[in-house]
N, C-alpha and C positions, 0 to 999 in steps of 0.2 A: 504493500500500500504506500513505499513512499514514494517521493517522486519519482525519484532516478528508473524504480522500476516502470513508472507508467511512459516514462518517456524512452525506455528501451522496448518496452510493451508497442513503443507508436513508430519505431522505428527512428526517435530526432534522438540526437547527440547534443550536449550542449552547444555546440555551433549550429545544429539546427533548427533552435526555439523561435528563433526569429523569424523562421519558413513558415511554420506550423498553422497559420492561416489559411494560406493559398495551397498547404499540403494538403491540409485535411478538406476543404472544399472538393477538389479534385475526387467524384466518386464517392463522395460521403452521401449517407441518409438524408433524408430529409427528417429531423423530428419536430413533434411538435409536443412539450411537455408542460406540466404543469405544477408548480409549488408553492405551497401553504403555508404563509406564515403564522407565528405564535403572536405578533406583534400588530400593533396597532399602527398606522400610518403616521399618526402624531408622536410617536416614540423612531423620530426617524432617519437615526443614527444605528439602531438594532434593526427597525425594518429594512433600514437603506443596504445592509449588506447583500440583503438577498435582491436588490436589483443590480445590486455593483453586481454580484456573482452573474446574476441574468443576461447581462448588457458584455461582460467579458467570455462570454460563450457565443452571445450572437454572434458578435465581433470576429471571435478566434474560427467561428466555423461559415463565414460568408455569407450569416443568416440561415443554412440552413438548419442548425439547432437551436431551435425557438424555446426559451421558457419562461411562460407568463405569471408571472407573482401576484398572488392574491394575498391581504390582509386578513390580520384573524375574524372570525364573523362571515369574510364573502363567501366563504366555500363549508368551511367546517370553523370551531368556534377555533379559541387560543390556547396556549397554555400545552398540557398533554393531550390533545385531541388531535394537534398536527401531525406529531408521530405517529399514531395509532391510522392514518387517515394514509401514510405514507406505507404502513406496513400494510394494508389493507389492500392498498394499491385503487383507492378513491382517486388517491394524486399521485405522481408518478414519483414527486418528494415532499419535504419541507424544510423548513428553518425554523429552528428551536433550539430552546436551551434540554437539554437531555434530563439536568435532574426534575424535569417537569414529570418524570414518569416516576420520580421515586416512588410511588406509592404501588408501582406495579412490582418494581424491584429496585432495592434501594442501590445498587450496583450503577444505576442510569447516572448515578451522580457523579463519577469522579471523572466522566468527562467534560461536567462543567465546572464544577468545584464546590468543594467538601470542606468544613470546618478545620481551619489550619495546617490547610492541606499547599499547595503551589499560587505561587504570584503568577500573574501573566507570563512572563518570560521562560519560568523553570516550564510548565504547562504545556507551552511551546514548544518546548527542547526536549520533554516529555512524550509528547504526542508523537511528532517528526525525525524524533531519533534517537527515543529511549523506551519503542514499542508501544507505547501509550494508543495508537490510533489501534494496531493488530489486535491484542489486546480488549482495547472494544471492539472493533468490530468482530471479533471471536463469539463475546460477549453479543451482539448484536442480531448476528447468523439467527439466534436462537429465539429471535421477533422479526425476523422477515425484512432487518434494516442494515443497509453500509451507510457507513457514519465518516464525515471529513468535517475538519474544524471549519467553524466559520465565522469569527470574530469574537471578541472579547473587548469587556468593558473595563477589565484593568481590577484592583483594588478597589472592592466598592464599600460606600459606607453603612456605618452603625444603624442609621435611621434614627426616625424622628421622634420624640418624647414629649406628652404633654407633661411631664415632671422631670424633675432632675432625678439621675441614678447615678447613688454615688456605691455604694455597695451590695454586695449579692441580698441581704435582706430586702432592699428598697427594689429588687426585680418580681419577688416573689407576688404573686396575681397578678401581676402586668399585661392585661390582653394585649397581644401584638400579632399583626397582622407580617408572620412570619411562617413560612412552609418547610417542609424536606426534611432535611439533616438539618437545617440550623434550628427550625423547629422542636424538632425532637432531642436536641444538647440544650436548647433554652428551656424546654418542658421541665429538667432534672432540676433547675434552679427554680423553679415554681411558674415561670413564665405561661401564661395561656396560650398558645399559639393559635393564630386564626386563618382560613384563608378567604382572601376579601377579593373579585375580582379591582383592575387596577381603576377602572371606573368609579368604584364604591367606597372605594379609602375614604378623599377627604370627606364625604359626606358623614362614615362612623367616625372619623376625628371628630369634626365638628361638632357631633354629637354627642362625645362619651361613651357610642359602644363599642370603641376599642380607645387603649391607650395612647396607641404605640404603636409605628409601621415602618417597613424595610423597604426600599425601591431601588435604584443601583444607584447613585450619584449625584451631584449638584444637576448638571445640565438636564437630566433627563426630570428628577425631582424639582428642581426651578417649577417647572410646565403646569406644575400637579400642585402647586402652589400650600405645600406640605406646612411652611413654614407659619403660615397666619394663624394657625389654629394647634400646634403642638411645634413651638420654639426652638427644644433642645435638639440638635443636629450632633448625634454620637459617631463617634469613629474609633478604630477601623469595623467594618464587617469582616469579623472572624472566620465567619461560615461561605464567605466568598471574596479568597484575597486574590482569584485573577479566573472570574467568571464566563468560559470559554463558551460560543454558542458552535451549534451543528448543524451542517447540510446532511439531512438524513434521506435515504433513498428506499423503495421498495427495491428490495432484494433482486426477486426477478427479472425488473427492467434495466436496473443499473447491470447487471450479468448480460444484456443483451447489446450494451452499449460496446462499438467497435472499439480497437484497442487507443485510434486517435483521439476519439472523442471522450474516453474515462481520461489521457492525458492531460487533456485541456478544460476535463470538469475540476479534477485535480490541482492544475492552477488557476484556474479561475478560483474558487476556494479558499486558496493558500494567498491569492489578492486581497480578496474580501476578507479575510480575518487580520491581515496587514492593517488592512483600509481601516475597519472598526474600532480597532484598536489608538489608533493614529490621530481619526476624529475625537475620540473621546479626550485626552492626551491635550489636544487642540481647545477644544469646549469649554474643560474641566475648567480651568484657572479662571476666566472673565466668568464662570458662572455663579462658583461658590464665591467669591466677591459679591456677586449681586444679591445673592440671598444674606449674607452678613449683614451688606447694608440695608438690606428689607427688613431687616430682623432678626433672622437667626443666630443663637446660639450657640458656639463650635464647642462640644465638648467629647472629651476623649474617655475611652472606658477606662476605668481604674486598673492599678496592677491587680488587684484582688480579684476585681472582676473577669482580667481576662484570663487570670490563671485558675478561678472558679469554672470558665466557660473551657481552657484545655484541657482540664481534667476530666468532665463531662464527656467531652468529646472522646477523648481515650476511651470511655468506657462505654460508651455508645459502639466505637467500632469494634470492641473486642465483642461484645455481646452481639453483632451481628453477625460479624465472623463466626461464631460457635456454629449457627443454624444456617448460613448462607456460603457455599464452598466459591462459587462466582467471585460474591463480594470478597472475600478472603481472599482470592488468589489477586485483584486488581487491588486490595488496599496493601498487602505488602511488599508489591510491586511500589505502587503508590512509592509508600512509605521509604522504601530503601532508595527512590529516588531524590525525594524529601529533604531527605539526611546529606545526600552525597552536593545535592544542589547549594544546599546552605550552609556547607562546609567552605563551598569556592566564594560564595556571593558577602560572606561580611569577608573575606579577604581585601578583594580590591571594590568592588560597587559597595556596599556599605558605608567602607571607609571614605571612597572621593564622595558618594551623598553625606555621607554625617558633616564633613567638612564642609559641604557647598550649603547645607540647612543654614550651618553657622554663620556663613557669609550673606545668607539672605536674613538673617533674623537682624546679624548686622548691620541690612540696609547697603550694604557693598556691592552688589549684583545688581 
């Protein structure tokens, strides 16, 4: 599944990437496909990958492989209904975050991200060449789906609080509009977890039937206008420090795809999760400014809290492991890549970020 093989699969050599338009037209299918997003149009930094992905497929195959993207609702709703809709072969794919299915297996998750599991970069390096895609897609085989990264939102945040939480008692009842694995590590510390579609949040903020809610970041939270009605803006999110999304495929049809055109779904893909990433990156900085000066609250989770929220965590996956051989074999996978990633990253990236924090708190940058 990585690249190199899909481009010896297509017959191009690195010197012949730059042909692979006018190769693959020559005698290529005509398709005409169709894929589901989990996203909403107005979220259109996650939805925009699957038109980036759409639009570098036209392109690379002269038009004649067509894929029309639909939002969540045109076709099938959002959320885990895309996949399920892809494996079904309703749509021939989608675009989704994978642990939207945790609740079918909690296994879905580590290819997006799991509580204090990989930042965008390790996840990456993960995926593309430390087995992480094989892996799942092994894992995958076994719902009727091939699975290719398709962007990531980076280190996303804590979310929003209508109280200040300064320690693990002040979490305990805290309805929060949080799902999956971070859900079920917040549950052990007393947390209510809830899930709210993303339409219907601020209206239970506003209202007091929930406390508390999670969405990925300033730029996309700016929108959703979290901050008028529950202040405290928490950070880091633990349970998603480099939240990977996926071009998921029905099995059967992606099997039918000629060998040039899996190469060039393959980079298109590996664009689009470039691209996602890049934007956000780009966004982030002028947005959480804006929400400060709107109001918001920037506060950070306590030590306590986040080594209450690791320890949780540990013991969430050892107890899933017991009864899930799947989840086992990818979280110690996971796990040993984990270790070896964050061995090299406070070596030298650590230390030039710790240094360059200081120079901007300095006001010298």
């Amino acid at each position: 599944m990585q690249r190199r093989e899909f481009l010896k699969a297509a017959g191009l050599g690195a010197a012949g990437t730059a042909l692979a338009a006018p190769a693959i037209a020559q005698g290529a299918p005509e398709l005409k496909w169709r894929l589901t997003s989990s996203f909403p149009k107005a979220l259109d930094t996650i939805y925009g990958a699957a038109e980036t992905f759409a639009k570098y497929i036209r392109e690379g195959s002269d038009g004649k492989f067509d894929i029309q993207v639909f939002a969540a609702g045109e076709i099938v709703p959002g959320g885990a209904a895309a996949a399920d809709a892809a494996a079904a072969g309703t749509v021939e794919m989608c675009h989704t975050a994978s642990y939207y299915n945790w609740g079918k297996d909690p296994t879905f998750a580590f290819a997006t991200a799991v509580p204090f599991g990989l930042n965008s970069r390790m996840q990456n390096a993960w995926m593309y060449f430390g087995g992480g895609i094989e892996l799942m897609n092994e894992f995958y085989a076994k719902h009727g789906l091939v699975g290719l990264p398709g962007g990531n939102t980076g280190a996303q945040m804590g979310g929003w609080f209508r109280k200040e939480i300064n320690t693990v008692e002040d979490l305990k009842g805290v309805k929060m509009r949080i799902g999956g694995f971070g859900g079920k590590v917040a549950s052990k510390l007393g947390v209510v977890p809830q899930m709210i579609p993303g339409g219907d949040i601020y209206p239970a903020l506003e209202k007091g039937t929930i406390d508390a809610t999670e969405w990925v970041g300033p730029y996309d939270d700016e929108k959703l206008g979290f901050f008028k009605v529950a202040p405290y803006y928490y950070y880091p999110g633990w349970w998603e420090g480099g939240a990977m999304l996926h071009f998921m495929f029905n099995q059967a049809k992606y099997n039918e795809l000629p060998p040039a055109y899996k190469s060039l779904v393959f980079t298109a893909a590996q664009a689009a999760n470039s691209d996602m990433q890049a934007k956000y990156d780009a966004f982030n900085p002028a947005a959480i400014k804006r929400l400060v000066a709107g109001g918001a609250q920037l506060r950070p989770f306590s030590q306590e809290i986040m080594d209450a929220c690791f320890k949780a965590a540990v013991e969430t996956y050892d107890e899933i492991s017991a009864t899930n051989a799947d989840f086992k074999k990818v979280y110690e996978a996971m796990k040993a890549y984990r270790a070896e990633e964050y061995l090299w990253f406070q070596v030298s990236e650590a230390t030039y970020d710790n240094f360059m924090f200081g120079k901007q708190r300095a006001g010298e940058l």
